[in-house]
C-alpha positions, 0 to 999 in steps of 0.5 A: 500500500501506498500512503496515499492508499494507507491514510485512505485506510486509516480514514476508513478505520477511524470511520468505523467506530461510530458502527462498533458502538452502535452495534455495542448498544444495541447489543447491551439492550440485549442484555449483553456486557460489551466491550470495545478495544481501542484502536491501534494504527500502524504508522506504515502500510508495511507494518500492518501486520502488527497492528491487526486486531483480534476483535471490533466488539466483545460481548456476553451475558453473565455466566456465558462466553465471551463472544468476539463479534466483527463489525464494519459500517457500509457506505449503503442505507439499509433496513433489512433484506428487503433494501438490501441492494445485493443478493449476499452478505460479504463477511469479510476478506478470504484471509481475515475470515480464515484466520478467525474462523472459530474464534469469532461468534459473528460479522455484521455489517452496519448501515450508513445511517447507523439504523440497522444491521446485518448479522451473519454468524459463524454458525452459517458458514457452511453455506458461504462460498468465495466472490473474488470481485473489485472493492469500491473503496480501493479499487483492487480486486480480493476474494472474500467470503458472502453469505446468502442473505436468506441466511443473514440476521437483520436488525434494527439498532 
């Protein structure tokens, strides 16, 4: 990456938050104790690797697990499947998907507006197949996991 591409990120990152904690709030309307860990930014695109976290949101009800949760916000407007503008749920990139795998209860992606969620939990991955397309927010083209929206969890937050 570039430091042009690498600022994009980190703009992209610092963005991110307002969703984790929308998403950390309604999951404490649930019942749930949450926690969100800071962030930590890499000074560098080549030192990226150090900097990786091990979970957006952590939640759990007392006496049960600690669940780590993957939250991103989109830059789309959604309030369920209905206006859900595509026919699956990106979960994340191949490769950060493959090294969580069975750590992480659930990815969910926010709306814009913060109003609503898209939960696609692990349990489903199963029935999650590879998509290798462009990314809009790049430009370069990755594989990443989708889901079937018909297995996807909408919520209001």
């Amino acid at each position: 990456m570039g430091t042009i591409q690498h600022e994009k990120f980190l703009d992209r990152l610092r963005g991110s938050k307002c969703g984790q904690w929308a998403f950390a709030n309604w999951l404490g309307s649930q019942g749930y104790w949450v926690t969100i860990p800071p962030i930590k930014e890499a000074p560098t695109a080549a030192e990226h690797k150090n900097y990786r976290d091990n979970g957006d949101v952590f939640a759990w009800k007392e006496g049960g697990p600690r669940l780590r949760v993957e939250v991103k916000t989109l830059g789309i407007v959604f309030t369920g499947p209905r206006d859900w503008p595509y026919r699956e749920v990106f979960v994340a990139s191949e490769a950060s998907v493959r090294r969580a795998i069975g750590d992480v209860f659930a990815w969910v992606s926010v709306s814009d507006n913060l109003a609503a969620a898209a939960i696609v939990e692990e349990t489903t991955s199963g029935e999650w197949y590879i998509r290798t397309c462009p990314v809009s927010n790049t430009g370069n083209v990755e594989s990443n996991f989708a889901c079937p929206v018909g297995l996807v969890k909408f919520v209001k937050l």
